[in-house]
Backbone bond lengths (Angstrom), bond angles and torsions (degrees), N, CA, C in turn:
res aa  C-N    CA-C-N  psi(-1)  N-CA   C-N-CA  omega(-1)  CA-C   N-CA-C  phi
1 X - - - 1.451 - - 1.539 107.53 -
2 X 1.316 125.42 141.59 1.348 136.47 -174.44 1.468 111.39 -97.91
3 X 1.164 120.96 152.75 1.747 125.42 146.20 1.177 106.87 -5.25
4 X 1.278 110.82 -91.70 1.585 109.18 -153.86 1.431 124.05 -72.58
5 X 1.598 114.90 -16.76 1.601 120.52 151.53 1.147 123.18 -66.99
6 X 1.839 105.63 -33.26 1.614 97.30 154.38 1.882 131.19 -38.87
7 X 1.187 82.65 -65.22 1.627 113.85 -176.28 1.803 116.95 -58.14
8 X 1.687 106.00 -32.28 1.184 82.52 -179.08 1.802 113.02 -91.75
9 X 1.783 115.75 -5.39 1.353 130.64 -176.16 1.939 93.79 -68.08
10 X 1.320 97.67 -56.54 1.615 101.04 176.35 1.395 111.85 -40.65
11 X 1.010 129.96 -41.75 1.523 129.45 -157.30 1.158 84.91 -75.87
12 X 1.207 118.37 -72.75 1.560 147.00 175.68 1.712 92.43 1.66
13 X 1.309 103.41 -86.98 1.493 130.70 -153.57 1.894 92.02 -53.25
14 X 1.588 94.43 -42.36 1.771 114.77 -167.08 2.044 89.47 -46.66
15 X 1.402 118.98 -72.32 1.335 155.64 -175.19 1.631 83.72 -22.02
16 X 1.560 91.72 -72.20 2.349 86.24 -161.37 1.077 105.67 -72.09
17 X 1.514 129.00 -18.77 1.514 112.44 -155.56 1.848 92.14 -89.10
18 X 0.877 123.04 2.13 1.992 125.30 -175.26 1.656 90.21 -102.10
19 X 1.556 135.66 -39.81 0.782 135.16 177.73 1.756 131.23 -69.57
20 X 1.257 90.07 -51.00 1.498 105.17 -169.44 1.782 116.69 -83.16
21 X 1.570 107.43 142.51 1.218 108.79 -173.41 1.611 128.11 87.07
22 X 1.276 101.54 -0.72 1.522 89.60 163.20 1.698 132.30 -87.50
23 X 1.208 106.13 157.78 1.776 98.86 -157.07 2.096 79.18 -137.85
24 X 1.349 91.96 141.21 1.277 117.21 -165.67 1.475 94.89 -143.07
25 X 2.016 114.62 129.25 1.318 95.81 151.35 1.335 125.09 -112.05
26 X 1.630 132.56 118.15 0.923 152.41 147.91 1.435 127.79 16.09
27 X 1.519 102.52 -75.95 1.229 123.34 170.65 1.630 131.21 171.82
28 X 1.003 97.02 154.87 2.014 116.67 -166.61 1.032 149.43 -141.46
29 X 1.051 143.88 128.07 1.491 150.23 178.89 1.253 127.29 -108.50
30 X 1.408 112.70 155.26 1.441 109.80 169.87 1.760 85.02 -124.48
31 X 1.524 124.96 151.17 1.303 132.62 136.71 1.308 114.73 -138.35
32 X 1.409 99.79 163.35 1.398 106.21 167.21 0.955 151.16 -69.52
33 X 1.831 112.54 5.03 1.442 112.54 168.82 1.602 85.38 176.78
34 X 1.280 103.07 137.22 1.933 99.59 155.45 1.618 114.34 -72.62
35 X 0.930 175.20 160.05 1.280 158.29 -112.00 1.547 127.36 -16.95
36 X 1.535 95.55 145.69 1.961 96.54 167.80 1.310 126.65 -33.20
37 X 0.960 154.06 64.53 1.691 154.73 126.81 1.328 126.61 -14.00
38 X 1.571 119.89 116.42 1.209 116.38 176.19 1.452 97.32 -94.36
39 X 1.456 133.30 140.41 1.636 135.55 148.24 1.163 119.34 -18.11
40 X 1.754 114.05 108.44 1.527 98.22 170.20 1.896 109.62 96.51
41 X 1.276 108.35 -27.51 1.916 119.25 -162.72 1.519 89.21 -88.49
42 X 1.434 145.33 34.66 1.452 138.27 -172.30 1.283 99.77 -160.88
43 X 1.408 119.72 153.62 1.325 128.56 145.99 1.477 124.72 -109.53
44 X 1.138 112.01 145.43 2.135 116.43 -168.61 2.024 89.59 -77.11
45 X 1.618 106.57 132.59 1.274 106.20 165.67 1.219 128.73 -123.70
46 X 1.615 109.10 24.07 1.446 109.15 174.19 1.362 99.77 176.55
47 X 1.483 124.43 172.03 1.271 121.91 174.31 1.736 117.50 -73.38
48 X 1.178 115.91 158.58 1.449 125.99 -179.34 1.306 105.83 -46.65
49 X 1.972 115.01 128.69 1.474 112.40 -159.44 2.114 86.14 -127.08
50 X 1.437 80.67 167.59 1.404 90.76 -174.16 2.018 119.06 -136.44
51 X 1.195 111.45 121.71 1.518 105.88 166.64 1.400 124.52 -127.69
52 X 1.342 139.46 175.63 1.193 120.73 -160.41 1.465 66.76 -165.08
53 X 1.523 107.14 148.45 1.576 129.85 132.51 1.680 121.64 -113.61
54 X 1.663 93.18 155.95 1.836 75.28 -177.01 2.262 86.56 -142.36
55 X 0.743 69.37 166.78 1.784 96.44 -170.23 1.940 109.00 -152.17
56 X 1.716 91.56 132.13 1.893 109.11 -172.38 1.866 96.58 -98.54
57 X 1.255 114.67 135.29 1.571 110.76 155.59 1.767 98.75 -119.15
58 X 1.436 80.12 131.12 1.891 96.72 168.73 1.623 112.66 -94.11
59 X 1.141 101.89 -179.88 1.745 112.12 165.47 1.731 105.41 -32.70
60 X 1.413 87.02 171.66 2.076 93.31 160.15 1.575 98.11 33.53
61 X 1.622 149.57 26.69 0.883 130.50 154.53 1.391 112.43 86.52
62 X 1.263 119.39 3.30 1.666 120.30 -171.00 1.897 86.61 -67.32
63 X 1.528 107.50 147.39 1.205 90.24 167.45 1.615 97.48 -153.04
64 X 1.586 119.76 -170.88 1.881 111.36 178.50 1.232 86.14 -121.07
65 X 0.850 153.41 29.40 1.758 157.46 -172.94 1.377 100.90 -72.40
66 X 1.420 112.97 127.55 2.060 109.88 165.79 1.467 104.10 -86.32
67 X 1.199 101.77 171.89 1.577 113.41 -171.68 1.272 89.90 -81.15
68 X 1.627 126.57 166.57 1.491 119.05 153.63 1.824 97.23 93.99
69 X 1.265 99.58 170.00 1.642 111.59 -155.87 1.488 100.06 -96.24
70 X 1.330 112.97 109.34 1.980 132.85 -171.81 1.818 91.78 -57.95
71 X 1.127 122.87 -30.21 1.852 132.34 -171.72 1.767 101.19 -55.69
72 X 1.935 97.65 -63.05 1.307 85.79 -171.27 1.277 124.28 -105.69
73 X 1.684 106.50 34.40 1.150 117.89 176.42 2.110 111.98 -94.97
74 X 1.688 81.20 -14.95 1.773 106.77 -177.05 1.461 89.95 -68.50
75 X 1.995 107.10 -60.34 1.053 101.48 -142.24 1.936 126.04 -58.42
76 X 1.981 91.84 -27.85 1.417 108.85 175.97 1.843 120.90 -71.20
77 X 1.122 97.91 -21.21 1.559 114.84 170.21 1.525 106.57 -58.62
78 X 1.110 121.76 -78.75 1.408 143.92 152.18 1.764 118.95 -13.21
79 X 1.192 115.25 -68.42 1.329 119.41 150.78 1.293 118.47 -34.09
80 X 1.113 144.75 -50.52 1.006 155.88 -104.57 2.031 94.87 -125.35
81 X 1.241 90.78 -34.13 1.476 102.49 -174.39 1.754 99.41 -83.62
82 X 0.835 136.87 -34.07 1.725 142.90 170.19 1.877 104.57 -90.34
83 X 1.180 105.12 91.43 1.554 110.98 163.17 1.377 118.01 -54.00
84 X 1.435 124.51 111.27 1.440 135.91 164.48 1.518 106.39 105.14
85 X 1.452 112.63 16.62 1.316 110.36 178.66 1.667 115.33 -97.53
86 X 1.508 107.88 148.61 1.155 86.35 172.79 1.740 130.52 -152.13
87 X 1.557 98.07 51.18 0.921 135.11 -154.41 1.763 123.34 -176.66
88 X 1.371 129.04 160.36 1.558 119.98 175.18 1.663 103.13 -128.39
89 X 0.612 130.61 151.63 1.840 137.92 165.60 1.559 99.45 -111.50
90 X 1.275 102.63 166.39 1.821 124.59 171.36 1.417 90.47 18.85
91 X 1.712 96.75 77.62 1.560 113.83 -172.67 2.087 98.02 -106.52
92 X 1.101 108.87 143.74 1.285 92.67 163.31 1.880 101.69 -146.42
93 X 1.722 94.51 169.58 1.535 96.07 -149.93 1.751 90.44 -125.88
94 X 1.044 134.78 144.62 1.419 129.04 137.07 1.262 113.61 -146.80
95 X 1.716 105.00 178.13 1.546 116.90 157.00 1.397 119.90 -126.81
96 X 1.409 101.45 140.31 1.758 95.89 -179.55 1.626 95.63 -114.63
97 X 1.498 113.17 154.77 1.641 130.59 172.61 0.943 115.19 -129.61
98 X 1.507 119.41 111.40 1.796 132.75 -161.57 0.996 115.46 -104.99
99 X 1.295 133.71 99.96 1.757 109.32 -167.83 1.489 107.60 -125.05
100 X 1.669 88.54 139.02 1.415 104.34 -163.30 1.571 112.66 -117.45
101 X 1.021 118.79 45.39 1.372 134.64 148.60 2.196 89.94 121.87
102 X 1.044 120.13 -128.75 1.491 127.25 -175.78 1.751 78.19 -79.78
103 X 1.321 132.74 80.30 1.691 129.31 144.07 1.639 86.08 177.74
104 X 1.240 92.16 127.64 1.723 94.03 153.47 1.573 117.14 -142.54
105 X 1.829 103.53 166.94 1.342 78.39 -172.47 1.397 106.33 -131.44
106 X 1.127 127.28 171.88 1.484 128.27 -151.79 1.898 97.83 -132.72
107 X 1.436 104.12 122.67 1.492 111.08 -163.83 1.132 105.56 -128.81
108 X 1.668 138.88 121.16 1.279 141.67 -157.21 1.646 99.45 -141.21
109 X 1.403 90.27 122.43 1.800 101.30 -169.98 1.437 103.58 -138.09
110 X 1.625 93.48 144.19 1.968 105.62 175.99 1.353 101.19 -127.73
111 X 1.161 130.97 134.10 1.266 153.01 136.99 1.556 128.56 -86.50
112 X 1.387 109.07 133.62 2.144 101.68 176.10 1.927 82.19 178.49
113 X 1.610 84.05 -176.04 1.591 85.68 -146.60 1.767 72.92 -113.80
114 X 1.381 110.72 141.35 1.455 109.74 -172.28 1.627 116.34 -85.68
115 X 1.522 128.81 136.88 1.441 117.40 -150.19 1.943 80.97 -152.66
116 X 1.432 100.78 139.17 1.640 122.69 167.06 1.508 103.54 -88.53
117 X 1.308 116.98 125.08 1.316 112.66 152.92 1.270 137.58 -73.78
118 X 1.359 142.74 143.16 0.981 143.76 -175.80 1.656 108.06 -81.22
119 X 1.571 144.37 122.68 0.925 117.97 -165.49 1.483 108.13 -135.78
């Protein structure tokens, strides 16, 4: 191997490693409940549960993304982990964007503590 195949692999390596791996979060919420809640009108049925979806976009837009809203696809995931719940309190929401050189990936997570309403 020569100099300048040296030199251009270096750059190379130089190029992704400034690029790759940064994680940014996007954006977030805290609320107080995914549905209307009256004070007191619920009971808590399990400890604070957690789901996340995540989806890659490549070049040209190729991406693994589902159609439809990644939030309340968390939120039914999530549910799902607390039997008989049907609802979350001291819920919180974000997105993180990881990018790993030409692919990044986009990660959407809900957390809240799972609670039955009284109805």
């Amino acid at each position: 191997m020569n100099i300048k195949s040296i030199a251009i692999v270096a750059s190379c390596a130089l190029g992704i490693a400034l690029t790759t791996g940064c994680r940014t979060n996007v954006g977030g919420a805290i609320m107080a409940s995914t549905k209307p809640i009256t004070q007191g009108q619920y009971v808590v049925v399990g400890d604070r549960v957690e789901a996340s979806e995540s989806s890659w976009m490549g070049p040209f837009g190729f991406t693994t993304a589902k159609p439809g809203n990644p939030s309340l696809r968390c939120l039914d995931e999530a549910l799902k982990k607390a039997p008989g719940a049907d609802a979350l309190i001291e819920t919180g929401y974000n997105v993180e964007y990881v990018n790993y050189g030409i692919v990044k990936q986009l990660i959407t997570r809900v957390v809240g503590t799972p609670v039955k309403t009284n109805k």
